[in-house]
Backbone as JSON Lines, residues from 0, in Angstrom:
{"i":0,"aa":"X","n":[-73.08,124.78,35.65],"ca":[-73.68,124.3,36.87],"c":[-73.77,122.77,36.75]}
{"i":1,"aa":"X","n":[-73.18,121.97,37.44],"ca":[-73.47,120.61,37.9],"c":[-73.72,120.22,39.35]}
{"i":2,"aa":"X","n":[-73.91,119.04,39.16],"ca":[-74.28,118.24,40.2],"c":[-73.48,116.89,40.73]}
{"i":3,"aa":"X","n":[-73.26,116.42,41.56],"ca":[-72.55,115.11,41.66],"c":[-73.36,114.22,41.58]}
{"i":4,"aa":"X","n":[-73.3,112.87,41.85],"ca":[-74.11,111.71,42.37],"c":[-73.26,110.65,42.78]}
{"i":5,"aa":"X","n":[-73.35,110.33,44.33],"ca":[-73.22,109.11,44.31],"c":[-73.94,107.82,44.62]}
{"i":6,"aa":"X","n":[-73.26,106.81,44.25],"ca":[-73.83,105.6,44.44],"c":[-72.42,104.33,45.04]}
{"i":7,"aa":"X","n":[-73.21,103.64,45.94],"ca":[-72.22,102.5,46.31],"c":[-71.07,101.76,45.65]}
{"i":8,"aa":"X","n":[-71.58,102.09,44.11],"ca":[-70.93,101.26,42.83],"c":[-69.76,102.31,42.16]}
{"i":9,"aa":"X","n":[-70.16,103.68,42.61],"ca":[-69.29,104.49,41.38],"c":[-69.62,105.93,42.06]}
{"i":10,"aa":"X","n":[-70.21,106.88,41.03],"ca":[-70.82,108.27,41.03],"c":[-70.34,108.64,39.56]}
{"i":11,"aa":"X","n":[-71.52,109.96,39.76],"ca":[-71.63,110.64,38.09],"c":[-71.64,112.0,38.48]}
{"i":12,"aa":"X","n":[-71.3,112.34,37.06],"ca":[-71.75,114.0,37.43],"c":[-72.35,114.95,36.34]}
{"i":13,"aa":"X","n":[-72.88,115.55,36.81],"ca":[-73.84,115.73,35.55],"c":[-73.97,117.18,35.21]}
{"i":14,"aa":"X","n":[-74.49,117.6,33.77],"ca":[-74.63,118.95,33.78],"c":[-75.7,119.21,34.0]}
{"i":15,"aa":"X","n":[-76.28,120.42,34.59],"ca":[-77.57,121.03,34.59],"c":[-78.06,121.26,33.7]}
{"i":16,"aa":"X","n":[-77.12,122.44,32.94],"ca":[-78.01,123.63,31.78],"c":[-77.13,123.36,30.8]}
{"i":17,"aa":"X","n":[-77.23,123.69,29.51],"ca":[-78.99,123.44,29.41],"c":[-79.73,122.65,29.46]}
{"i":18,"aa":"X","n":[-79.23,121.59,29.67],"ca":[-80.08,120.3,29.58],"c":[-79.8,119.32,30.54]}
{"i":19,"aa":"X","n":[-80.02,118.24,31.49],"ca":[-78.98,117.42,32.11],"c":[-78.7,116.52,31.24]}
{"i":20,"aa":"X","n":[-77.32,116.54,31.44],"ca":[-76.27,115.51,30.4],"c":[-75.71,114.75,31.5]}
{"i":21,"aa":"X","n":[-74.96,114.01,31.46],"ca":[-74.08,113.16,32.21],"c":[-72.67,113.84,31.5]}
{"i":22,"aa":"X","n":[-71.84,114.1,32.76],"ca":[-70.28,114.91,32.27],"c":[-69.58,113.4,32.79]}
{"i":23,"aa":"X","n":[-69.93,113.02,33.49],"ca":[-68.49,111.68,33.78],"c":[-69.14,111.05,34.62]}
{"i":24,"aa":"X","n":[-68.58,110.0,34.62],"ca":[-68.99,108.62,35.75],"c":[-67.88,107.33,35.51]}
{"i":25,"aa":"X","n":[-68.37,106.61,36.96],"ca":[-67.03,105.74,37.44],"c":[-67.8,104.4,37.75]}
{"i":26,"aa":"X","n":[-67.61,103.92,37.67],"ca":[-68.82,102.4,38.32],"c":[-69.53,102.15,38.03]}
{"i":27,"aa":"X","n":[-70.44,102.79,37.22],"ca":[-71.77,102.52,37.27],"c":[-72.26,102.22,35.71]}
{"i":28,"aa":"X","n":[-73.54,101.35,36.4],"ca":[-74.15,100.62,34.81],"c":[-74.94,101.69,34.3]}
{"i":29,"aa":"X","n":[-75.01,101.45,32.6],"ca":[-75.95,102.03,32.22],"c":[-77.52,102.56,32.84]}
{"i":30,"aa":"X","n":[-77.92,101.38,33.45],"ca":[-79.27,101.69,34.04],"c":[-78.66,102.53,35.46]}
{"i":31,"aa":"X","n":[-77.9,102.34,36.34],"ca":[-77.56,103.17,37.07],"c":[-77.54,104.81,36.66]}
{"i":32,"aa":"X","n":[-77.08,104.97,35.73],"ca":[-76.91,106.28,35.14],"c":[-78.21,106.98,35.16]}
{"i":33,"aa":"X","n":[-78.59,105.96,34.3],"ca":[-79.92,106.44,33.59],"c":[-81.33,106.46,34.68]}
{"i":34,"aa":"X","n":[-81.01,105.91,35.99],"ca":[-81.85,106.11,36.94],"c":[-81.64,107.73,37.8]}
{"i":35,"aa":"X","n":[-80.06,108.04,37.55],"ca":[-79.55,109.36,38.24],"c":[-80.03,110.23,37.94]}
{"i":36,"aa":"X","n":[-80.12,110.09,36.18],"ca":[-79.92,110.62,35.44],"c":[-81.74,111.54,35.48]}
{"i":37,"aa":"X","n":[-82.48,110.22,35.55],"ca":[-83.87,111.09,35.69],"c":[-84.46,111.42,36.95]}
{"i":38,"aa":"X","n":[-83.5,111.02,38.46],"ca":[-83.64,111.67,39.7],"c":[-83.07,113.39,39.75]}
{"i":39,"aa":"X","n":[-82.06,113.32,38.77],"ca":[-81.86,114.7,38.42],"c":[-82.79,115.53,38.52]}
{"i":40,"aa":"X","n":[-83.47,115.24,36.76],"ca":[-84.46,115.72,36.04],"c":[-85.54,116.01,36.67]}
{"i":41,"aa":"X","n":[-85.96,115.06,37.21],"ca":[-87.09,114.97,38.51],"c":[-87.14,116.47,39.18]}
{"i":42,"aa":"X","n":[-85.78,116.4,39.77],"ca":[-85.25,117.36,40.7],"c":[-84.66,118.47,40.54]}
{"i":43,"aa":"X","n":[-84.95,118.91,39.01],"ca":[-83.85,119.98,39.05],"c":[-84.06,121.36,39.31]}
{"i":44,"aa":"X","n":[-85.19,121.75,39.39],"ca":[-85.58,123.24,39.97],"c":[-84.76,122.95,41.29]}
{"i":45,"aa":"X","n":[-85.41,121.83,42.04],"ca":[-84.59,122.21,43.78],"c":[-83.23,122.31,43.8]}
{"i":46,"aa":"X","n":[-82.71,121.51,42.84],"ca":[-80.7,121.65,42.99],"c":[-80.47,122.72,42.39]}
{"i":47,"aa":"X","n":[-81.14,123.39,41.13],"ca":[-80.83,124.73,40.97],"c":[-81.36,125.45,42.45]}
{"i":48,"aa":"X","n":[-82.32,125.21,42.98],"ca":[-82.27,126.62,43.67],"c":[-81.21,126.02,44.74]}
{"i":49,"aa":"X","n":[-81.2,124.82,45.73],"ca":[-80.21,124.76,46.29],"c":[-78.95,125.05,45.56]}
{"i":50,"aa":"X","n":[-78.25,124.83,44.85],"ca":[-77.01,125.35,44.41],"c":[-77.02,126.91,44.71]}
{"i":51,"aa":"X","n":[-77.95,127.59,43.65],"ca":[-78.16,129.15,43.97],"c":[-77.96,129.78,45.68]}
{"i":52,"aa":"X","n":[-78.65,129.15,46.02],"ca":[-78.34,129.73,47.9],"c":[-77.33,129.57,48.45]}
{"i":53,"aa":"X","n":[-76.53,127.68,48.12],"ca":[-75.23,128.1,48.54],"c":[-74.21,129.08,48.32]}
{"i":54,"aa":"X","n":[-74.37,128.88,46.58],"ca":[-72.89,129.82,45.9],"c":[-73.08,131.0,45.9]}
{"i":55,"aa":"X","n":[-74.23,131.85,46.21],"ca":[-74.56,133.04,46.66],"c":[-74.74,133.43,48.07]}
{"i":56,"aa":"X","n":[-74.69,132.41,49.03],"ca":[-74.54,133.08,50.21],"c":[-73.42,133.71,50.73]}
């Protein structure tokens, strides 16, 4: 399960489970990442359950 991200500069993409990792990115600075990176984290029950509703509907 991942996630995308973008940003004006690039985008990343990240893994969910088990942990969020960063799988790849294009543009972007370290601190860019690392800001995604804990909007993820922040967020990750809701993108798991959003993901879940899409790929199961």
């Amino acid at each position: 399960m991942h996630v995308h991200v973008s940003h004006p500069d690039g985008e990343a993409k990240f893994w969910l489970t088990p942990d969020v990792e960063l799988a790849t990115q294009t543009g972007l600075s370290p601190h860019v990442v690392n800001e995604a990176k804990q909007l993820v984290a922040d967020h990750l029950q809701e993108i798991i359950d959003a993901w879940n509703k899409h790929f199961t509907s």
